[in-house]
LOZAFI-767261 format. One record per residue: residue number from 0; residue in three letters; x, y, z of N, C-alpha, C, O in turn. Coordinates in Angstrom, 2 decimals, padded with zeros to 5 digits. Example, Ala and Ser with C-alpha at 12.3 -4.5 7.8 and 13.67 -1.06 7.14 Angstrom:
// residues 2
0_ALA_013.19_-005.69_007.80_012.30_-004.50_007.80_013.20_-003.30_007.80_014.24_-003.32_008.46
1_SER_012.85_-002.25_007.08_013.67_-001.06_007.14_012.90_000.03_007.87_013.41_001.14_008.04
This chain:
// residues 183
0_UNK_000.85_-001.17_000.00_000.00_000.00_000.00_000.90_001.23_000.00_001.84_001.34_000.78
1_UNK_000.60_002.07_-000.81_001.43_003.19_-001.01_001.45_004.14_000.55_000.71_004.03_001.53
2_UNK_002.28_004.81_000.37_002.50_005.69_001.56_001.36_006.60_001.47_000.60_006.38_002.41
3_UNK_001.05_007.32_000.88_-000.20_008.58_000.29_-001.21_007.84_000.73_-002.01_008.65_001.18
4_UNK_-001.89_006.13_000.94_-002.87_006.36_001.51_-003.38_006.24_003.10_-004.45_005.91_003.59
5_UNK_-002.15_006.63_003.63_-002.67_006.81_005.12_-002.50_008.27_005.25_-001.86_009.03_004.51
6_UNK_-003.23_008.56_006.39_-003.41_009.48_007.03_-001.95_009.83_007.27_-001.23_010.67_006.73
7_UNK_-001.67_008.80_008.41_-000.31_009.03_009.22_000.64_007.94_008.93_-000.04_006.92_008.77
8_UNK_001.97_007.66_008.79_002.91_007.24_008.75_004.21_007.41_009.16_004.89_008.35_008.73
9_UNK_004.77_006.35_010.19_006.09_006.92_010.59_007.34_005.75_010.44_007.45_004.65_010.98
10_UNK_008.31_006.50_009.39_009.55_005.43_009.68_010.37_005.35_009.97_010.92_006.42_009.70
11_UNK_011.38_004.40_010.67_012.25_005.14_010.76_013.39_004.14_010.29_013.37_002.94_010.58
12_UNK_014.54_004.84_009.43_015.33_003.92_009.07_016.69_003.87_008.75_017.21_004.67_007.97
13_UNK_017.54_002.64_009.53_018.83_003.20_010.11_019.50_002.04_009.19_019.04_001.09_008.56
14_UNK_020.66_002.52_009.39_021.89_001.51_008.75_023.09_002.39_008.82_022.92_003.57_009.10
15_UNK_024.61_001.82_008.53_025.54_002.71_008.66_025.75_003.52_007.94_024.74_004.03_007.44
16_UNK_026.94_004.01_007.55_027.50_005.10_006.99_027.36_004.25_005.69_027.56_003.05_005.56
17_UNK_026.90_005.33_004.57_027.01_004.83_003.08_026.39_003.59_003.10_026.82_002.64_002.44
18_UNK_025.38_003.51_003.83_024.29_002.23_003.73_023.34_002.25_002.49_023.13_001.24_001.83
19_UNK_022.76_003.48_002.20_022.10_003.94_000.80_020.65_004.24_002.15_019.55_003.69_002.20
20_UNK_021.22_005.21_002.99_019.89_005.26_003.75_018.92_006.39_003.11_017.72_006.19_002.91
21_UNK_019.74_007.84_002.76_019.37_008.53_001.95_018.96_008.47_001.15_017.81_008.87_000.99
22_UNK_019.84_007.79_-000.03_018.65_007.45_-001.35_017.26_006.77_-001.17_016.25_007.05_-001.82
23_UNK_017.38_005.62_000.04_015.85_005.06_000.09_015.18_005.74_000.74_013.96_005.57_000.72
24_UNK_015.73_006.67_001.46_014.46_007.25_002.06_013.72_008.48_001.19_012.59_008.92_001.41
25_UNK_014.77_008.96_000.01_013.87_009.99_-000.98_013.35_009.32_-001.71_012.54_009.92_-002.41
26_UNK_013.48_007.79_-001.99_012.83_007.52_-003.27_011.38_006.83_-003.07_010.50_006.51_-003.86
27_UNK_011.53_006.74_-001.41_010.18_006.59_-000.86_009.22_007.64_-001.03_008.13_007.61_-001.60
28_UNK_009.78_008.51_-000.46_009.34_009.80_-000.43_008.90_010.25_-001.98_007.81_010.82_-001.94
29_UNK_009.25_010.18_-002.87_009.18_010.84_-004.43_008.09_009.30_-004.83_007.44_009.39_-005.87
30_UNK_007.99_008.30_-004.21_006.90_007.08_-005.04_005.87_007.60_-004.00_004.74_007.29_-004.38
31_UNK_005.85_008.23_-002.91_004.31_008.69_-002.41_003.64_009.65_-002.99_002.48_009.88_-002.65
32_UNK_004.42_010.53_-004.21_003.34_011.30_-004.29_003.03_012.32_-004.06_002.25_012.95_-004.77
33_UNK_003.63_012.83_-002.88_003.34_013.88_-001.47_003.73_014.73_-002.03_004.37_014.49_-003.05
34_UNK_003.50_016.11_-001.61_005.25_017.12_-001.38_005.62_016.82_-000.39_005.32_016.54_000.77
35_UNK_006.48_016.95_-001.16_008.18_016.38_-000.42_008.71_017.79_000.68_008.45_018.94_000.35
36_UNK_009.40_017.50_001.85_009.78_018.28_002.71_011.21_017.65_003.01_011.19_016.43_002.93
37_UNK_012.05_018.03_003.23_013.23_017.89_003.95_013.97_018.17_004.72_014.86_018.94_004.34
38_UNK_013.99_017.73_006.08_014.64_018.45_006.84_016.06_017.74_007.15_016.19_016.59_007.58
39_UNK_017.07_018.64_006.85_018.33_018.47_007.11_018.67_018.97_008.42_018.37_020.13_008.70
40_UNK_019.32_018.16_009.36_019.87_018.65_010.65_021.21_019.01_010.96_021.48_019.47_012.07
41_UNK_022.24_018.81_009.91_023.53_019.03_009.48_023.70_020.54_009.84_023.16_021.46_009.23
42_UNK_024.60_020.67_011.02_025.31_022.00_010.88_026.78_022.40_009.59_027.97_022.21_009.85
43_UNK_026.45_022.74_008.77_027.76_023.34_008.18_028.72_023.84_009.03_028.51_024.98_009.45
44_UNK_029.95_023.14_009.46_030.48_023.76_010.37_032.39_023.87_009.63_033.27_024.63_010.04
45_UNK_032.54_022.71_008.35_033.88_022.91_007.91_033.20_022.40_006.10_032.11_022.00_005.69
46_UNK_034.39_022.66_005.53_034.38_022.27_004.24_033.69_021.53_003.31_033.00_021.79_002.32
47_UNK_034.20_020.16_004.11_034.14_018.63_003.19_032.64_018.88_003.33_031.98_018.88_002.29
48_UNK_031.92_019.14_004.70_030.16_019.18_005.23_029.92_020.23_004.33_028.91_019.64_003.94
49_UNK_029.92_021.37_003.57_029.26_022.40_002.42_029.39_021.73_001.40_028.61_021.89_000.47
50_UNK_030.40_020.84_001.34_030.18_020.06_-000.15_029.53_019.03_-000.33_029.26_018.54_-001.43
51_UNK_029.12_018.46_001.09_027.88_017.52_000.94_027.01_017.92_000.82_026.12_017.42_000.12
52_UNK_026.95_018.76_001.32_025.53_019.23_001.56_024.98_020.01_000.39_023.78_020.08_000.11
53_UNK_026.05_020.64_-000.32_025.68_021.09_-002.06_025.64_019.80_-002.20_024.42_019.72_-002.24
54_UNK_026.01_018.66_-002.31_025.77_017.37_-003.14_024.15_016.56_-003.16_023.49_015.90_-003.97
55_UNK_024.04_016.94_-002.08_022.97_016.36_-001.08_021.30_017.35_-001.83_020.17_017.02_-002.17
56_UNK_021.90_018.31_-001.77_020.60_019.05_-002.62_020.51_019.15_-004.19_019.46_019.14_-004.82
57_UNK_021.57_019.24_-004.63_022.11_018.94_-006.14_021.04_017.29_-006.77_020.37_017.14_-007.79
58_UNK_021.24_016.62_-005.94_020.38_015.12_-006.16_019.28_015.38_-006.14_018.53_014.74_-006.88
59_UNK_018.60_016.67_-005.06_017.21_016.22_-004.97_016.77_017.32_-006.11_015.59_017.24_-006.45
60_UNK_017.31_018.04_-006.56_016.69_019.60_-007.09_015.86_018.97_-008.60_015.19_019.79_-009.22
61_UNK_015.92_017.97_-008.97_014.91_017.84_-009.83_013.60_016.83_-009.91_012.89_016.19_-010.68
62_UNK_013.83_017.20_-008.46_012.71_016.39_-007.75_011.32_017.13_-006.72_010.43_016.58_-006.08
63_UNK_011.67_018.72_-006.98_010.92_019.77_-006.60_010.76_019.32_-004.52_009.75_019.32_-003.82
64_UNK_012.63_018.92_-004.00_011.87_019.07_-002.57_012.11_020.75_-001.76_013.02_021.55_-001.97
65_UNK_010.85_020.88_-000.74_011.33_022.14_000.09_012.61_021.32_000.88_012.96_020.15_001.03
66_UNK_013.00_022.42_001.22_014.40_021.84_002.12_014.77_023.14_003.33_015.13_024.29_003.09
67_UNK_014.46_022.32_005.05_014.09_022.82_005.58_015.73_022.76_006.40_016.41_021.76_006.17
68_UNK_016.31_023.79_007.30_017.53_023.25_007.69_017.34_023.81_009.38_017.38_024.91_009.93
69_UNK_017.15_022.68_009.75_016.55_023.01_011.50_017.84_021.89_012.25_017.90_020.68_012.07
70_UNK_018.47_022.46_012.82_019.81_021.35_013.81_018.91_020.99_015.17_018.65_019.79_015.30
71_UNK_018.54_021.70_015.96_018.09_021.75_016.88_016.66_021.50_017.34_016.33_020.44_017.87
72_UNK_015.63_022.75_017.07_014.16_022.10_017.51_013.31_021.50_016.17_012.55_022.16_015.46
73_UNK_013.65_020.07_016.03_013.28_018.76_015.20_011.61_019.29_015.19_010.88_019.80_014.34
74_UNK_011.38_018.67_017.27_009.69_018.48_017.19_009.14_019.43_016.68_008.40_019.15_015.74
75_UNK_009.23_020.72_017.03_008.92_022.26_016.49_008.57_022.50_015.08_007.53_023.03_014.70
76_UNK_009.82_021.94_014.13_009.76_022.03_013.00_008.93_020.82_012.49_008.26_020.88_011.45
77_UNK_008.98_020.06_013.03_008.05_018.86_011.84_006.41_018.91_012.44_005.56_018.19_011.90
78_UNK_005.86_020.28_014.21_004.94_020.43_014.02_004.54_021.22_012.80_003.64_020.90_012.03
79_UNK_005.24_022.17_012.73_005.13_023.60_011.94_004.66_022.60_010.23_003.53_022.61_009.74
80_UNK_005.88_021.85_009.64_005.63_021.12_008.37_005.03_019.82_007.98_005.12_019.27_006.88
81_UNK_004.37_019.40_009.10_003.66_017.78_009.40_002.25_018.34_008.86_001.52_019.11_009.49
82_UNK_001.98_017.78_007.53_000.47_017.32_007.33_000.10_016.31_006.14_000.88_015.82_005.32
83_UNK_-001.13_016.13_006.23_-001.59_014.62_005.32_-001.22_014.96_003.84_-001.38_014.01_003.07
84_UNK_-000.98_015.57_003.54_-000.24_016.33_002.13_001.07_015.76_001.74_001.41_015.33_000.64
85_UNK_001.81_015.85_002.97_003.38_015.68_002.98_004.09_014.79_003.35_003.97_014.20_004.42
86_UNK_005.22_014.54_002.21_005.78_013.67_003.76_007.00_014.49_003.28_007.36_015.15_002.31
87_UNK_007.64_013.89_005.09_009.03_014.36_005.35_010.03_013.45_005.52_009.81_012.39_006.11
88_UNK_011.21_013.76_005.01_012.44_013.51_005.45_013.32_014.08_006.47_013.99_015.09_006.27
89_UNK_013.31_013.38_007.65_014.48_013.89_008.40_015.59_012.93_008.27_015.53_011.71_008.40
90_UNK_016.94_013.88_007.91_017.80_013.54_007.86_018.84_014.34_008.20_019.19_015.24_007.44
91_UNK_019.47_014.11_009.40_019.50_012.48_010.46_019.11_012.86_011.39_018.95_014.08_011.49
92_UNK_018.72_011.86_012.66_018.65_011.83_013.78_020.08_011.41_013.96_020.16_011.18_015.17
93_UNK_021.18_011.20_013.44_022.52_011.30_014.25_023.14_012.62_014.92_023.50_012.80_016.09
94_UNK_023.16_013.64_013.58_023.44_014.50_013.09_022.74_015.66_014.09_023.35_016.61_014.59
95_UNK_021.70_015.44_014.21_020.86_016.42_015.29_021.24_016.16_016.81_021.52_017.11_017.55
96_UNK_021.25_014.45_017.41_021.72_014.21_018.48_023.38_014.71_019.07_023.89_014.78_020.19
97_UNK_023.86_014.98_017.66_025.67_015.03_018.02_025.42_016.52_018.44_026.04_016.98_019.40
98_UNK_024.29_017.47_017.57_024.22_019.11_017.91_023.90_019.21_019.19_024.57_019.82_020.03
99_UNK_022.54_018.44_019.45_022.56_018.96_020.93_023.26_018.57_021.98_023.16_019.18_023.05
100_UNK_024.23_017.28_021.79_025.00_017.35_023.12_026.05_018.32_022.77_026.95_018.45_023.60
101_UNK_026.13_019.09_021.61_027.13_020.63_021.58_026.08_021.51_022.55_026.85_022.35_023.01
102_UNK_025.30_021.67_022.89_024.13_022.64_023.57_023.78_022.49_025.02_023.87_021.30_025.33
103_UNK_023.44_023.20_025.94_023.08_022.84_027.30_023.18_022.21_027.36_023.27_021.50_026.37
104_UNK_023.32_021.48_029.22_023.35_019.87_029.08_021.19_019.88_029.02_020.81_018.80_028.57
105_UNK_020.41_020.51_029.25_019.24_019.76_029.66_018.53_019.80_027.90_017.54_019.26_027.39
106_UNK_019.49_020.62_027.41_018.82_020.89_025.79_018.95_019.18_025.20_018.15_019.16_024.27
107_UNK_019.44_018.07_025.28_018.97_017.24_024.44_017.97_016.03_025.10_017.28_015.17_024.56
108_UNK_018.26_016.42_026.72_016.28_015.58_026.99_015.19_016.91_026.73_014.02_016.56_026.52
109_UNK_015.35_017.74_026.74_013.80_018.42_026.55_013.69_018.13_025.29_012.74_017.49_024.83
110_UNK_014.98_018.71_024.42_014.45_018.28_022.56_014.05_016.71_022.42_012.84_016.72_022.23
111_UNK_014.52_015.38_022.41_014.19_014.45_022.74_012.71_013.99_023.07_011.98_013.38_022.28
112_UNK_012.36_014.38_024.44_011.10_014.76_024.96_010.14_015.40_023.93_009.07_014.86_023.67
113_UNK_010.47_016.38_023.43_009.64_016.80_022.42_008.94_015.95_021.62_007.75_015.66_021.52
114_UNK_010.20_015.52_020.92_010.11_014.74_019.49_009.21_013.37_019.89_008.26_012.97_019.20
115_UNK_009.54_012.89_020.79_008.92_011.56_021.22_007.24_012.08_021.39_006.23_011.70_020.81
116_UNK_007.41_012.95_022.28_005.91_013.59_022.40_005.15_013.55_021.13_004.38_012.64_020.82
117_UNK_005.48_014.81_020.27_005.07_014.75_019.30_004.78_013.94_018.27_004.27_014.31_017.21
118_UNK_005.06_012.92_018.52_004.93_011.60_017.03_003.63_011.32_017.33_003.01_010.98_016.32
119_UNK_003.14_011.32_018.07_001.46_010.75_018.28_000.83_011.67_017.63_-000.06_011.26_016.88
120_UNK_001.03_012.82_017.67_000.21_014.09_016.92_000.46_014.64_015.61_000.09_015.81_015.48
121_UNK_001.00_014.07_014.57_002.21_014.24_013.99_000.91_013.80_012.76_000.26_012.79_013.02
122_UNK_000.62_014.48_011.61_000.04_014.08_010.53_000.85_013.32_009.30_001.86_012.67_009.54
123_UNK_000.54_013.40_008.53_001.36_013.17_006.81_002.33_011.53_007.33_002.22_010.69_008.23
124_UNK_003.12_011.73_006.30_004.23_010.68_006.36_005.63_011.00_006.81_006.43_011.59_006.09
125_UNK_005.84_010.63_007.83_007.48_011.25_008.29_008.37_009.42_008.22_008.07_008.30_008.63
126_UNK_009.68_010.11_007.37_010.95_009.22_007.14_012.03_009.53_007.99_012.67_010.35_007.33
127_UNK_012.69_009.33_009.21_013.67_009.41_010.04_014.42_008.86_009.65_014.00_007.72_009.49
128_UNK_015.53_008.97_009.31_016.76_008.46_009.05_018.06_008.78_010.09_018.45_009.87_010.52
129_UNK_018.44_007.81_010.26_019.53_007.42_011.30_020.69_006.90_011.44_020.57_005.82_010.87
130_UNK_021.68_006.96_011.81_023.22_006.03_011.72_022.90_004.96_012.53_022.30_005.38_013.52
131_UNK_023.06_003.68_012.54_022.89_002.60_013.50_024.47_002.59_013.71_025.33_002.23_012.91
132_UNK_024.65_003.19_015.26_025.14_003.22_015.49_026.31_002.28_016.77_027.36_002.63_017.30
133_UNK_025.52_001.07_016.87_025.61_000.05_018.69_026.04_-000.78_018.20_026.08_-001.67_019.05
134_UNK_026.64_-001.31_016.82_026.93_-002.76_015.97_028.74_-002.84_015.85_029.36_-003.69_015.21
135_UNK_029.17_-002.02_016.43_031.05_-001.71_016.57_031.27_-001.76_017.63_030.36_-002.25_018.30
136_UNK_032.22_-001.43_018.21_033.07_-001.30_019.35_032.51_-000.30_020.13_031.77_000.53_019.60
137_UNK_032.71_-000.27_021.12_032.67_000.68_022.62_033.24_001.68_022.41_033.99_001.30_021.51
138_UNK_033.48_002.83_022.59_034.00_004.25_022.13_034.83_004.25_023.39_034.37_003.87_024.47
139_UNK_036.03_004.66_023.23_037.03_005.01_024.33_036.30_006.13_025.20_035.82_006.05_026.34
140_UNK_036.41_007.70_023.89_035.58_008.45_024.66_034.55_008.88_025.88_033.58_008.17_026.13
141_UNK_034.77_009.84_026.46_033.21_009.72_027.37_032.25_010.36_026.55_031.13_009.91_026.77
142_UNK_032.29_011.48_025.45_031.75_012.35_025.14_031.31_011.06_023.79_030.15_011.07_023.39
143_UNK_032.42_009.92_023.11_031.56_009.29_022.54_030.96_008.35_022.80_030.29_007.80_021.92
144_UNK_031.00_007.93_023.91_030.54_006.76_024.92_028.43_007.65_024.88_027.36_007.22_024.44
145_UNK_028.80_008.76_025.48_027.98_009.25_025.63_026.62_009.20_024.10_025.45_008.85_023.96
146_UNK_027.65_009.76_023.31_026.37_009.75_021.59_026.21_008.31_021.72_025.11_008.10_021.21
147_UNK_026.70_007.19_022.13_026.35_006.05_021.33_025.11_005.56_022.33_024.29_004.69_022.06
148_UNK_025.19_006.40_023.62_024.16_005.74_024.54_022.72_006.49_023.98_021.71_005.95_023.54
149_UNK_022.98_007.82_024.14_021.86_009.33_023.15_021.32_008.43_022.34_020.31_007.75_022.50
150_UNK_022.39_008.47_021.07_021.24_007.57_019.61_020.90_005.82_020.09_019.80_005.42_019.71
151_UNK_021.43_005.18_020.57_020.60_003.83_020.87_019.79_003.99_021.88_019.23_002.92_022.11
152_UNK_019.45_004.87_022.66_017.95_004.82_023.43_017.29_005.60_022.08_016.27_005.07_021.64
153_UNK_017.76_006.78_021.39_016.79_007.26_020.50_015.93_006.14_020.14_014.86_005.68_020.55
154_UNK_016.83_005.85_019.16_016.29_004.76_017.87_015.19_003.69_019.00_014.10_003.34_018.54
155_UNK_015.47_003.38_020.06_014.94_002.09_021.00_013.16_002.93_020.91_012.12_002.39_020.53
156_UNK_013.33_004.32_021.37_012.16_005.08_021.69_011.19_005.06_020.88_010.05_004.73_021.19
157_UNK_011.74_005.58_019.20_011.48_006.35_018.68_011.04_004.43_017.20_010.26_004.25_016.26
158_UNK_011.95_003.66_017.83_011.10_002.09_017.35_009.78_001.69_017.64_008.95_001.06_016.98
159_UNK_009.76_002.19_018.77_008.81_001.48_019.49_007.50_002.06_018.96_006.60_001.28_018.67
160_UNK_007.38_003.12_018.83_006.51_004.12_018.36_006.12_004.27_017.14_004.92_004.51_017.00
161_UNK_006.75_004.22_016.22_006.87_004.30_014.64_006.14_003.07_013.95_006.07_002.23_014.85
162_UNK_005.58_002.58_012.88_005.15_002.31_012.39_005.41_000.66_011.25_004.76_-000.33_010.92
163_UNK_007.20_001.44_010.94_008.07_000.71_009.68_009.30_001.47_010.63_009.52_002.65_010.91
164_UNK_009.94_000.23_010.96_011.52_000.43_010.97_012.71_-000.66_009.70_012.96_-001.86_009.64
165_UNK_012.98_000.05_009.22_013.92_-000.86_007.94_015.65_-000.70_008.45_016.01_000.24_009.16
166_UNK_016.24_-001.36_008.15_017.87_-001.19_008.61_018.01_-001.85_006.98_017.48_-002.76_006.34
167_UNK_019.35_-000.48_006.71_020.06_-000.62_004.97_021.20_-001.41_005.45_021.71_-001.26_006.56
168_UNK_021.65_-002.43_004.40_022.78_-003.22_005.07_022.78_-003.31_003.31_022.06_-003.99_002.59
169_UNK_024.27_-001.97_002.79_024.43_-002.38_001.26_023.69_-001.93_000.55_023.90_-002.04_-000.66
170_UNK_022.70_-001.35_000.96_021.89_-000.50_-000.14_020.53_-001.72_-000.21_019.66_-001.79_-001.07
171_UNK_020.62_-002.15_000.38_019.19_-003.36_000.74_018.90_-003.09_001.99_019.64_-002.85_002.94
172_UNK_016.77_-003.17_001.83_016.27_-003.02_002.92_015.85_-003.94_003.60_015.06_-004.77_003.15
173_UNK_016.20_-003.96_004.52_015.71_-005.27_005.85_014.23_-004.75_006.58_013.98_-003.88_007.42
174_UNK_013.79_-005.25_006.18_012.56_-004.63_007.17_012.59_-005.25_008.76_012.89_-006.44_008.88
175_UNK_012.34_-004.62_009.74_012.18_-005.53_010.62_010.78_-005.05_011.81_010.62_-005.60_012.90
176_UNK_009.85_-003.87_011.22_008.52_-004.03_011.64_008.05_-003.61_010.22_008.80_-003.31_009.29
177_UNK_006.56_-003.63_010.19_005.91_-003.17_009.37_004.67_-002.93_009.68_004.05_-003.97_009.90
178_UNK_004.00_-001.83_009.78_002.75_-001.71_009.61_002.23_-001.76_011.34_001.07_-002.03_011.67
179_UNK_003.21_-001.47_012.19_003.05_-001.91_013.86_003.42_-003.46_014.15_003.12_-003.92_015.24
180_UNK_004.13_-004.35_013.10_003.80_-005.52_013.64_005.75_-005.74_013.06_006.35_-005.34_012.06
181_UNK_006.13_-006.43_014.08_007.65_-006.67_014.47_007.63_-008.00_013.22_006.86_-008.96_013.18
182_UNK_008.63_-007.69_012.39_008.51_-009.26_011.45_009.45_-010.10_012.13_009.62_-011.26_011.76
């Protein structure tokens, strides 16, 4: 069943680096139908990141998406652009989690809090995209000890809740719920 005919839809879908999480999640997005929304959470902060990120819109530009660039308040923004019209791409929930532990310490449970909140109320079709990040080694770090604990309760939360969770392994999708029901 196509995405366009529900009301509401939520996915969320992780795999590693250069998994092809991006491409599947626009080409989902472009077979629903919808307008397309995108929210990028990527701070431009050095080089190599402006040239992705020209790369990153360069792919979609003949595909008519808005492209929304919010690092910080996620829930805020996908109330503001969430309806049965649309769906969205967020991309990433890595990328946003690494910003706010740059931010207050209480700024990434209230944002968090938000976002979780908000998915129940949440119209259209939203695509979360994510780094699966818990399948390597232990991070020496405390500060990366710390992201790897942030994004694997995310993803745990934000599973549970959602609809379709898929993991890219190679540019192939694994499904492993669908439709609320765990395969």
């Amino acid at each position: 069943m196509p995405l366009s005919s529900h009301l509401k839809t939520q996915t969320l879908l992780l795999g590693g680096a250069r998994s092809g999480k991006s491409n599947y999640a626009e080409k989902q997005a472009i077979e629903s139908g919808l307008e397309r929304i995108y929210i990028a959470t990527a701070k431009v902060l050095d080089n190599e990141m402006k040239q992705r990120v020209s790369r990153h819109k360069e792919d979609r530009a003949s595909y008519q998406w808005t492209t929304i660039e919010e690092p910080l308040a996620l829930a805020n923004c996908l109330q503001q652009w969430a309806s049965p019209e649309r769906v969205i791409v967020v991309d990433c929930l890595t990328m946003w989690v690494t910003n706010l532990l740059s931010e207050e310490p209480n700024t990434l449970k209230q944002e968090v809090d938000a976002l979780l909140n908000s998915l129940k109320t949440l119209t259209g079709e939203i695509i979360f995209v994510s780094n699966e990040v818990g399948m390597g080694i232990i991070p020496m770090g405390e500060l990366t000890r710390l992201f790897v604990d942030e994004i694997g309760r995310l993803h745990q939360q934000i599973a549970k809740e959602v609809d379709n969770v898929t993991l890219m392994v190679a540019g192939l999708p694994h499904r492993i719920k669908s439709n609320g029901e765990t395969l």
